[in-house]
DRENKOL-450230 format. One record per residue: residue number from 1; residue in one letter; x, y negated, z negated of N, C-alpha, C, O in turn. Coordinates in steps of 0.2 Angstrom, whole numbers. Each point is the difference from the previous one (the first is absolute). Last residue first. Layout:
BEGIN
SITE num residuo  n_px  n_py  n_pz ca_px ca_py ca_pz  c_px  c_py  c_pz  o_px  o_py  o_pz
SITE NUM       a     X     Y     Z     X     Y     Z     X     Y     Z     X     Y     Z
...
***
This chain:
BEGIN
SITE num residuo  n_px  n_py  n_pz ca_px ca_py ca_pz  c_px  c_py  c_pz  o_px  o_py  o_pz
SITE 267       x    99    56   -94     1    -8    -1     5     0     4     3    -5     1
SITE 266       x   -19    26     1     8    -1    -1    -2    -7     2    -3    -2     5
SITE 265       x   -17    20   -12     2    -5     4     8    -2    -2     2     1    -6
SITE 264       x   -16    15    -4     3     2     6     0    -4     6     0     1     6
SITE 263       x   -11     0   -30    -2    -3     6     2     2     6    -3    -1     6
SITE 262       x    14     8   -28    -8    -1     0    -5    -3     7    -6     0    -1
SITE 261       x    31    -3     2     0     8    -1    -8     1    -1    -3     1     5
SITE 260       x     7   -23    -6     4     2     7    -2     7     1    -3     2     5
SITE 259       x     3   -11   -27    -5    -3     2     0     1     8    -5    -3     3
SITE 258       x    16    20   -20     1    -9     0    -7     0     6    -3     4     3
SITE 257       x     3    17   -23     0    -2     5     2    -8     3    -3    -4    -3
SITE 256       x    10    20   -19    -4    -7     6     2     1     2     7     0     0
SITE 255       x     7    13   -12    -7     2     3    -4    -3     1    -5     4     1
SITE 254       x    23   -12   -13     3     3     7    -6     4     3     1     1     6
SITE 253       x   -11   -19   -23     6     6     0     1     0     7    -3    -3     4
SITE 252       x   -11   -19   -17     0     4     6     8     5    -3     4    -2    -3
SITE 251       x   -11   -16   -10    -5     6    -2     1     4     8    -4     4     1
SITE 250       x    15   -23    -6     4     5    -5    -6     6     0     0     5    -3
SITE 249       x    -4   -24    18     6     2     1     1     6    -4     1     5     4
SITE 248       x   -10   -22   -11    -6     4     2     3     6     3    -1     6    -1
SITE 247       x    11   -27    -7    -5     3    -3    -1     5     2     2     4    -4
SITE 246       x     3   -18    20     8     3    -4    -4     4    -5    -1     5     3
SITE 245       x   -14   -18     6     3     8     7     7     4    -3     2     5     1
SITE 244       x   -12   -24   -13    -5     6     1     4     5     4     1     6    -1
SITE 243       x    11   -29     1    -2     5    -5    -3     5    -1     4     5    -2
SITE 242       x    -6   -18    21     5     5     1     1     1    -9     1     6    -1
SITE 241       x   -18   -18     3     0     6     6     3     4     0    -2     6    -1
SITE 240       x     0   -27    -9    -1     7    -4     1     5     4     3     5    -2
SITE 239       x    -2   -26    12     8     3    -2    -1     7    -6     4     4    -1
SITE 238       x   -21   -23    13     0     9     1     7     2    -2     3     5     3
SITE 237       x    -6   -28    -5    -5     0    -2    -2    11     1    -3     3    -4
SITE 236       x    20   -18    16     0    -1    -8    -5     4    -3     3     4    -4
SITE 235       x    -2     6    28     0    -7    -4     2     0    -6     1     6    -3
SITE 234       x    13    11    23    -9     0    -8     0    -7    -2     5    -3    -2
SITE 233       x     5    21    20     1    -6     2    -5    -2    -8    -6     1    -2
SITE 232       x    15    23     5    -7    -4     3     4    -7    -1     6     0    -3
SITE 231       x     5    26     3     0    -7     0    -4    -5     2     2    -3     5
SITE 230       x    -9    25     0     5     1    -8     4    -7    -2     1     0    -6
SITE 229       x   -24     5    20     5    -4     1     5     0    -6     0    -4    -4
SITE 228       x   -24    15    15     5     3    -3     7    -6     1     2     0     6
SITE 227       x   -30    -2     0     6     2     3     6     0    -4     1    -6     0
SITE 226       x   -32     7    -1     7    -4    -1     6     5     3     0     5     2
SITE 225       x   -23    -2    -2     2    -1     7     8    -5    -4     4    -3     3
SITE 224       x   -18    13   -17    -1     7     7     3    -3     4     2     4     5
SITE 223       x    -5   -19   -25     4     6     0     1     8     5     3     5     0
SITE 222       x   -19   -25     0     7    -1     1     5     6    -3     5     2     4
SITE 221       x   -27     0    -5     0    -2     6     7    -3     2     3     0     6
SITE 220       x    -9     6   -29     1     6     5     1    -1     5     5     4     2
SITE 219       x   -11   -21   -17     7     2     2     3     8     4     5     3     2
SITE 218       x   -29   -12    -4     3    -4     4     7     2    -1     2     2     5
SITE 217       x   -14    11   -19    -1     2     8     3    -6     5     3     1     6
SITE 216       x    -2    -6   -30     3     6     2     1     4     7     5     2     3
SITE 215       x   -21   -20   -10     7    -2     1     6     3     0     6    -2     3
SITE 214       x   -28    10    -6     0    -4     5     4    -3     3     0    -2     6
SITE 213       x    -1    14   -27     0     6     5     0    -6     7     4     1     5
SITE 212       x    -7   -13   -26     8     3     1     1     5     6     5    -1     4
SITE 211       x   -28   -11   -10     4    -5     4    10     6     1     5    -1     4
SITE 210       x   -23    13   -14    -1    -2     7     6    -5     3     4     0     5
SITE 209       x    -4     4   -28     2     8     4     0    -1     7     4     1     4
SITE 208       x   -13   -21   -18     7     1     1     4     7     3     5     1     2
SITE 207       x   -30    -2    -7     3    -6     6     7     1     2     3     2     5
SITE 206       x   -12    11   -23    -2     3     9     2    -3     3     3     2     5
SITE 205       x     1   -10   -26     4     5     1    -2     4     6     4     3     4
SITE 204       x   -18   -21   -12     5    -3     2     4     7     1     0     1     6
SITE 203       x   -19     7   -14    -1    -2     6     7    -4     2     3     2     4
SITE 202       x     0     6   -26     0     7     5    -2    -4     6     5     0     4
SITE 201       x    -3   -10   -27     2    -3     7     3     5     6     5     0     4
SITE 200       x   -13     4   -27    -5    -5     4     3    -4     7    -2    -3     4
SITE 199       x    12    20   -22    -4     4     5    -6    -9     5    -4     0     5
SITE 198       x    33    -1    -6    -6    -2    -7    -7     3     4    -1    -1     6
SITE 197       x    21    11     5     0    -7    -4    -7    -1    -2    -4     4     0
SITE 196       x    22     8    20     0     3    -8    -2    -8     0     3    -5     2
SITE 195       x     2    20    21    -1    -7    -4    -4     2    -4    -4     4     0
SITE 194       x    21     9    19    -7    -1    -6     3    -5    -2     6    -2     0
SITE 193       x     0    13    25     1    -8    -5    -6     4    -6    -5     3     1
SITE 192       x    21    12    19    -4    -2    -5    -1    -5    -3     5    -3    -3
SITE 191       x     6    16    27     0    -5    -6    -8    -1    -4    -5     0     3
SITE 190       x    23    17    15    -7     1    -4     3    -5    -5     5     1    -3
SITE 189       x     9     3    25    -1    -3    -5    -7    -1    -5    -2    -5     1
SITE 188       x    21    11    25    -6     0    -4    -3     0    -7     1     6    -1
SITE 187       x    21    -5    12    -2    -7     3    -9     1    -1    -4    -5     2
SITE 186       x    16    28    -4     3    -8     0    -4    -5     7    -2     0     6
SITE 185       x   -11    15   -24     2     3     3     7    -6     4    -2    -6    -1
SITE 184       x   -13     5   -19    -2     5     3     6     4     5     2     6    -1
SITE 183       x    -1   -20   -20     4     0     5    -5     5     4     2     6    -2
SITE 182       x   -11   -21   -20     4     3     3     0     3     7    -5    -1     3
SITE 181       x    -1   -20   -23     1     1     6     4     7     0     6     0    -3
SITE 180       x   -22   -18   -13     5     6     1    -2     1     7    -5    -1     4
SITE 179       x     0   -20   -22     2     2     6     5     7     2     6     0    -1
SITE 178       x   -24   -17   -19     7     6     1    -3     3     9    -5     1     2
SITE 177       x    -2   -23   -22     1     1     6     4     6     3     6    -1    -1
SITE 176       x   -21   -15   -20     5     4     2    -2     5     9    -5     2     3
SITE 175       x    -3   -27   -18    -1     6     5     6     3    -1     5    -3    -1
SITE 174       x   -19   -17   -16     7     6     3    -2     4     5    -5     4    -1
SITE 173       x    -7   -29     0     2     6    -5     5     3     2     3    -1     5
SITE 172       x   -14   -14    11    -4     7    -1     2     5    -8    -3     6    -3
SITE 171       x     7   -32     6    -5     2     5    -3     7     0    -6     1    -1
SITE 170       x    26    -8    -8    -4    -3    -6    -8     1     4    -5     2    -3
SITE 169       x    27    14     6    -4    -4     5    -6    -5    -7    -2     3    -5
SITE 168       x    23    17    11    -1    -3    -6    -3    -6     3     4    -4     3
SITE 167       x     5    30     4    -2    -6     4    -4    -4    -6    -3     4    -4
SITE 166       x    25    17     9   -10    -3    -6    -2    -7     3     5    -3     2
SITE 165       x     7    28     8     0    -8     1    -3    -2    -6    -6     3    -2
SITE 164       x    23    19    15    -7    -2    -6    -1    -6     0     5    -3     1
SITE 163       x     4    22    20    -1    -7    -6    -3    -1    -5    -6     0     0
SITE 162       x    17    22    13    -2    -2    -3     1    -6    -2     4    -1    -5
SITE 161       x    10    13    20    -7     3    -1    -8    -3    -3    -5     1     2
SITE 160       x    34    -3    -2    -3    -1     9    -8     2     0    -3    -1     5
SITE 159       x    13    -5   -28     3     4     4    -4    -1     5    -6    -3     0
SITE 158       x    -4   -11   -14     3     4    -4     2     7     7    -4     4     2
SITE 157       x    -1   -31    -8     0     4     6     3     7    -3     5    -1    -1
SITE 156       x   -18   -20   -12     4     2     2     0     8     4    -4     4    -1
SITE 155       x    -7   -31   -10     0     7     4     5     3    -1     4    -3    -4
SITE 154       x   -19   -20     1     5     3    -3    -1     6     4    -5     2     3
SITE 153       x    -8   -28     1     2     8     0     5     3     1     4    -2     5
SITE 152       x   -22   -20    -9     5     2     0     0     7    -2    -3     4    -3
SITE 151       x   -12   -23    11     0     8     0     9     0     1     3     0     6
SITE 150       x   -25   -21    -1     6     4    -2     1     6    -1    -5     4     1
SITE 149       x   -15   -19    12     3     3    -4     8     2    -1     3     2     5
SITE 148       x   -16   -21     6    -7     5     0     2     6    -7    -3     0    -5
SITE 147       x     7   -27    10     4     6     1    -5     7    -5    -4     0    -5
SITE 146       x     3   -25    21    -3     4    -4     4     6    -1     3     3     4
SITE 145       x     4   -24     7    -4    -2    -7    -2     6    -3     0     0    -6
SITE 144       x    13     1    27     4    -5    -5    -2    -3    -5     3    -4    -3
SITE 143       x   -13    19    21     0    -6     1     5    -6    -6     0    -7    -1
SITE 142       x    -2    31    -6    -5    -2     4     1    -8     2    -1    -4    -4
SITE 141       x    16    25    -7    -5    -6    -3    -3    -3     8     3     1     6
SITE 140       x    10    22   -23    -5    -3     6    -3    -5    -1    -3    -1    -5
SITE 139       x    22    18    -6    -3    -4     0    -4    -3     6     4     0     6
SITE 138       x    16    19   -21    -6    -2     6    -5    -6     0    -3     0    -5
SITE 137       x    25    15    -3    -1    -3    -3    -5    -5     6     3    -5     3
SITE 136       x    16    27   -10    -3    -4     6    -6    -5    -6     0     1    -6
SITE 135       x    17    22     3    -2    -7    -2    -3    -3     5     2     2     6
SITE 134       x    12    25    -7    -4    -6     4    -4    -7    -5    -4     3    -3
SITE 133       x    25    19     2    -3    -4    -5    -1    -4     6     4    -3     4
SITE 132       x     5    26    -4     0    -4     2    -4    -3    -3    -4     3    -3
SITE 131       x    16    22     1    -4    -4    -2     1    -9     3     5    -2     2
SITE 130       x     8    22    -3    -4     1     5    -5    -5     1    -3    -2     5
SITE 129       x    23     2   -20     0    -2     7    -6     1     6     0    -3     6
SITE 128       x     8     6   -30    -6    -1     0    -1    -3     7    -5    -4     1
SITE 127       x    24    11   -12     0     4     2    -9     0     1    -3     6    -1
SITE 126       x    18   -24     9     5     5    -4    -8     6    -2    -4    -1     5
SITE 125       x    -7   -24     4     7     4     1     2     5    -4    -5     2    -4
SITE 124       x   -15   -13    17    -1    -1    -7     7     5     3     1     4     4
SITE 123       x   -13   -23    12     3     7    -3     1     2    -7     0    -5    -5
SITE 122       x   -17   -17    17     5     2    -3     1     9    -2    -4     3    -3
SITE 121       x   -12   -27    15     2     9    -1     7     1    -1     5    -1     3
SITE 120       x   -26   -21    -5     7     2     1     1     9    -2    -2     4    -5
SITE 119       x   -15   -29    12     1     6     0     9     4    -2     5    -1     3
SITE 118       x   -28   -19     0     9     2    -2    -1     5    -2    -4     2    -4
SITE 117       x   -16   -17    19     5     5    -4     4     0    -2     4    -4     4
SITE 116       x   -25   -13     6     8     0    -7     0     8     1    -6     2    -1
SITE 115       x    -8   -13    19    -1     6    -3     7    -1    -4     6     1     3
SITE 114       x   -26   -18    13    10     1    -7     1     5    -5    -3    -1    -5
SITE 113       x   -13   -13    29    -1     6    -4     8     2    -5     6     0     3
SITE 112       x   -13   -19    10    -6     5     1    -2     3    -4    -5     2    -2
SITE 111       x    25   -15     6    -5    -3    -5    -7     2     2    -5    -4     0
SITE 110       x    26    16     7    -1    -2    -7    -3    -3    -1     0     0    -6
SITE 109       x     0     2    28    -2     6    -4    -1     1    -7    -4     4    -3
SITE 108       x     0   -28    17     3     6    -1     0     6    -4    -3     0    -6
SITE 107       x   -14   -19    18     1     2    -7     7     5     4     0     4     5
SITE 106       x    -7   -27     8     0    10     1     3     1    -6     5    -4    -2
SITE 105       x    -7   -20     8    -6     4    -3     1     5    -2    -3     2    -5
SITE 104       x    16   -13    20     6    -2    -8    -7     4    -2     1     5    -3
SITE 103       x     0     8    23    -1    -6    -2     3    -2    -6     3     4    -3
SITE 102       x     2    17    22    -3    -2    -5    -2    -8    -2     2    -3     4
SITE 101       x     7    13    14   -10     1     3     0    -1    -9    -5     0    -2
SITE 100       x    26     3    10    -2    -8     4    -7     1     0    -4    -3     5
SITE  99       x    19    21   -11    -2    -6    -7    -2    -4     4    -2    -5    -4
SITE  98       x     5    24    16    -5     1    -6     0    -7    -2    -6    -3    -1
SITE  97       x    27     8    12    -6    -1     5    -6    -3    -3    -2    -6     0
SITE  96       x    20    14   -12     0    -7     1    -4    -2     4    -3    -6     0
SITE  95       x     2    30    -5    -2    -4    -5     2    -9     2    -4    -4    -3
SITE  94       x    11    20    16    -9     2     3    -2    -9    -8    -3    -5     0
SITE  93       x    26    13     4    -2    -4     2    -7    -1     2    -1    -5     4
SITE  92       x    10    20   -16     3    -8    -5    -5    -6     7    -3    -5    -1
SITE  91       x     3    27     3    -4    -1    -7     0    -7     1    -4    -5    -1
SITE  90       x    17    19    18    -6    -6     1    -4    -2    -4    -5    -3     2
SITE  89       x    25    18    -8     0    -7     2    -6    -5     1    -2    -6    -2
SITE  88       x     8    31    -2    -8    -4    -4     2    -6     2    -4    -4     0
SITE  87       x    21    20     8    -7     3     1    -7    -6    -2    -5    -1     3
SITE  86       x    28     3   -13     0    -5     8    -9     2     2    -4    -4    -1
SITE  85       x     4     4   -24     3     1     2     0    -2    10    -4    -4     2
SITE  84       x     1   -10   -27    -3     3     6     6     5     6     5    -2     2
SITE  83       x   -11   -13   -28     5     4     4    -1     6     4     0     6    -2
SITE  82       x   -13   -30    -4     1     6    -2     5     4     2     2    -1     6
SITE  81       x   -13   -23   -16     8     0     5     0     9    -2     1     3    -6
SITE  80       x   -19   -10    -4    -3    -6     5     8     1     5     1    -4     5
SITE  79       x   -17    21   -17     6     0    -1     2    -4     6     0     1     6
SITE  78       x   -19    10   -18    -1    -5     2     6    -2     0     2    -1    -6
SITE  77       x   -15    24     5     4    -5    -5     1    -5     5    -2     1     5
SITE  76       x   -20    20    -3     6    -6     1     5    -1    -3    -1     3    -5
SITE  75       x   -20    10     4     5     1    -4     5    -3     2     5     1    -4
SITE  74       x   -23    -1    18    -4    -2    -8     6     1    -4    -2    -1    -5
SITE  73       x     7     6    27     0    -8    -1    -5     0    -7     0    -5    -4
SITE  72       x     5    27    12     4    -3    -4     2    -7     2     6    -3     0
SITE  71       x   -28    15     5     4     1    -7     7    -1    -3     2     0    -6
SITE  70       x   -14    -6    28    -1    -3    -6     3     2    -8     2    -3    -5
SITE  69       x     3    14    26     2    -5    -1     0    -6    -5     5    -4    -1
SITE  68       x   -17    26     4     5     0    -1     4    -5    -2     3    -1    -5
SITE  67       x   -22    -3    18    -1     0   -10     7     4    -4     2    -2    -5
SITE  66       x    -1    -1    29    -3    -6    -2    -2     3    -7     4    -2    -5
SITE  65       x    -1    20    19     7    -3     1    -2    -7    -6     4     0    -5
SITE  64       x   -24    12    10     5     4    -6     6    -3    -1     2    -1    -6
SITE  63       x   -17   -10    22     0    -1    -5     2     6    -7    -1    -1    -6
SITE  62       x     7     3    30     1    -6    -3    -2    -3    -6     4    -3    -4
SITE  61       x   -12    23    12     9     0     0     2    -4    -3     3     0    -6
SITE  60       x   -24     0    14    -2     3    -7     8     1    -1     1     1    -6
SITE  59       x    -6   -10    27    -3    -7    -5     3     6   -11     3    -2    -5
SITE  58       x     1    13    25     4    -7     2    -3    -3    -6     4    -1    -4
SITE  57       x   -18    18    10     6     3    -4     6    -7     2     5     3    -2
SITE  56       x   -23    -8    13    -4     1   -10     7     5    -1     2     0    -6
SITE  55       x    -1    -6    28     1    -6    -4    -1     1    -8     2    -3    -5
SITE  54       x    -4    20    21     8    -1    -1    -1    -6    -6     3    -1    -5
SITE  53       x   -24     7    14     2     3    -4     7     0    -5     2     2    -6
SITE  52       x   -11   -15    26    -1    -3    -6     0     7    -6    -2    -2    -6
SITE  51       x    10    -1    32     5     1    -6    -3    -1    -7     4    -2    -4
SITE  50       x   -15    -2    25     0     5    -2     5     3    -4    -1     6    -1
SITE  49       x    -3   -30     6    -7     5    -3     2     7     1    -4     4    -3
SITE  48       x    23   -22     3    -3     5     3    -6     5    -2     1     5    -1
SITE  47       x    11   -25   -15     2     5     5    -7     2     5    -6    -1    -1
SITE  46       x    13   -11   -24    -2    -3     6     3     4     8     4    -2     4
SITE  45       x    -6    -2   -35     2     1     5    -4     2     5    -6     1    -1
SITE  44       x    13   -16   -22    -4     2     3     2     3     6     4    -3     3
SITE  43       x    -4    -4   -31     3     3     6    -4     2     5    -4     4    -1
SITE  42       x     7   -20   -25    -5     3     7     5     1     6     3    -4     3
SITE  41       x     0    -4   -30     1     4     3    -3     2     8     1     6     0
SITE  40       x    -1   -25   -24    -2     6     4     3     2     6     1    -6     3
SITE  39       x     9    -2   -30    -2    -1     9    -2     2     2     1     6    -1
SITE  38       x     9   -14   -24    -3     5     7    -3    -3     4    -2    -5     1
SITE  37       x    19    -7   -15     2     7     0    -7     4     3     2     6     1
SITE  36       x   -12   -29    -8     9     3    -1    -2     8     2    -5     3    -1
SITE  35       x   -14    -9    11     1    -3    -4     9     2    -1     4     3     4
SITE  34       x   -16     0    17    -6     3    -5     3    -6    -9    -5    -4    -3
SITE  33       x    14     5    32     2     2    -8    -9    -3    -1    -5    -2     3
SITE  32       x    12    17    19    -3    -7    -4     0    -1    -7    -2     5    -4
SITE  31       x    12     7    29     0    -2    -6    -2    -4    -5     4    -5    -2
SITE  30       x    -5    23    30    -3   -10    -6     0     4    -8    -2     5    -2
SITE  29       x    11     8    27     2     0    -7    -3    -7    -2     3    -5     1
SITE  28       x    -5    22    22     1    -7    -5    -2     1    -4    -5     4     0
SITE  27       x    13    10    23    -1     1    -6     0    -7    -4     5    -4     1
SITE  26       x    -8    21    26     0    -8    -5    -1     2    -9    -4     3    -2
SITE  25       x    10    13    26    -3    -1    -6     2    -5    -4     5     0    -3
SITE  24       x     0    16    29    -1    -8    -3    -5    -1    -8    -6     0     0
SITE  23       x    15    26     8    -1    -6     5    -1    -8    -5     2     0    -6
SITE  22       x     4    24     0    -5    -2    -2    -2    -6     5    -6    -3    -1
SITE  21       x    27    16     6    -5     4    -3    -7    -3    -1    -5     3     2
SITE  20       x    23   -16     7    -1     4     3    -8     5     0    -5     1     3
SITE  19       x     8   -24   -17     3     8    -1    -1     4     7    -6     2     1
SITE  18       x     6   -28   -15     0     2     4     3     5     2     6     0    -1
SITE  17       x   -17   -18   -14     3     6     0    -1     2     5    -5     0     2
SITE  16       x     3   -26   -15     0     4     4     4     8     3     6     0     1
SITE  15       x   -15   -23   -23     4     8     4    -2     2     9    -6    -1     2
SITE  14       x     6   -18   -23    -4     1     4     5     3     3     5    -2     1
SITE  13       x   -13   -13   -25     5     5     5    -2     3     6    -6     1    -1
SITE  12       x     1   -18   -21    -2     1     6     5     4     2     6    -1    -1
SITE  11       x    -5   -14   -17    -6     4    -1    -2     5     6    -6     2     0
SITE  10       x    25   -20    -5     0     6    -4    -6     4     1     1     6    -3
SITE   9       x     8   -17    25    -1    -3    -7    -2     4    -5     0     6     3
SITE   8       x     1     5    17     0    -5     1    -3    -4    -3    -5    -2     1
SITE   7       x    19    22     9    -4    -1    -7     0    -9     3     3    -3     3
SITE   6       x    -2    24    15     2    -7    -3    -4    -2    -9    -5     1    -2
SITE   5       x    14    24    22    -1    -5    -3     1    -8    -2     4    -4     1
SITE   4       x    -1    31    12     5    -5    -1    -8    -7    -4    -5     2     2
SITE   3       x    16    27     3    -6    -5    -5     2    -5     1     6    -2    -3
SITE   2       x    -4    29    17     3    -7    -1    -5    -6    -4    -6    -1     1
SITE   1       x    10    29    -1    -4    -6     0     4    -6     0     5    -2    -4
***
């Protein structure tokens, strides 16, 4: 297929495909904000009445491709000088393009929305080294007046398998939080979340099961299509990274499998 195209101003785009196989088919994209941070959405395509079968499996592709995508623009960070690989250049520049459509009016992200975390992970040494300690420390606030809630939270990682959490909220009280994980097979993995806490707050314990399994399955999404970099490139801000992976490191033997061997792909 050949795709050639024009965006035209932030809300507008406009395709054209053209396939040996499918012949001539138009595609547009209107974007209409709704309020901060959402948007509606509308797509629309445009072919050959007898390709109008092709188009419903077109239409239902795109919009599986498109809510994926959503799930990782609702988890964003906002990183205004990024360290982009050659590959993502046009980031930098699709985003100077962008700014000539905003206004001195246009709310930005922090004054939309201001998610405070601090977070910190640490190893534990000599001969309690399996062990790891997480802290973090949470907060939401709203337009820079309302802050909805806090929640501080204490943990620890206990060997490649098991975390424990307590969650300490003047909002919900105490939650505790236990994460087990084991190895079915490489690179497949049976996980568990229970949640522990006061019997009257069993309906909020459905929500936050729910809201965790939704966010779990978003990082699933990423973790099937990540790619392996023994030396990664890492913000300030991801330098835990390679702590963990030194950590973690000591639960693998000479009978793991590496990541090449399990896949039978060669880096």
């Amino acid at each position: 297929m050949e795709i050639s195209g024009k965006q035209i101003g932030p809300s507008c785009v406009c395709l054209e495909v053209n396939s040996n196989t499918f012949g001539k088919i138009k595609v547009f994209q209107y974007i209409t904000p709704i309020e901060p941070l959402l948007q509606k959405v509308v797509h629309q395509f445009y072919g050959p009445r007898w390709s109008a079968p092709l188009m419903n499996i077109f239409v239902y592709g795109e919009s599986v491709m498109f809510e994926r995508d959503i799930n990782i623009w609702n988890h964003k960070v906002l990183h205004r000088n990024p360290i982009l690989a050659k590959e993502d250049t046009s980031i930098k520049k699709f985003r100077l393009w962008f700014s000539q459509f905003y206004s001195s009016n246009s709310k930005s992200y922090s004054e939309a929305t201001n998610f405070g975390t601090m977070a910190k992970w640490s190893p534990f040494v000599g001969k309690l080294k399996y062990l790891a300690e997480v802290n973090l420390s949470h907060s939401l606030q709203l337009f820079g007046k309302f802050c909805c809630f806090r929640m501080e939270i204490s943990g620890k990682q206990i060997g490649p398998s098991c975390v424990c959490l307590e969650v300490n909220s003047n909002t919900f009280g105490k939650i505790k939080v236990f994460q087990y994980i084991t190895p079915i097979e490489p690179l497949l993995q049976k996980v568990v979340h229970q949640f522990y806490g006061p019997r009257w707050s069993a309906p909020l314990m459905k929500i936050f099961v729910y809201g965790e399994s939704v966010m779990f399955e978003r990082d699933i999404n990423i973790w099937n299509h990540k790619v392996l970099h023994r030396n990664p490139i890492l913000a300030k801000e991801d330098t835990s990274i390679k702590k963990f992976r030194l950590w973690f490191s000591q639960f693998y033997s000479s009978n793991s499998k590496s990541y090449s061997e399990a896949t039978n792909i060669g880096w």
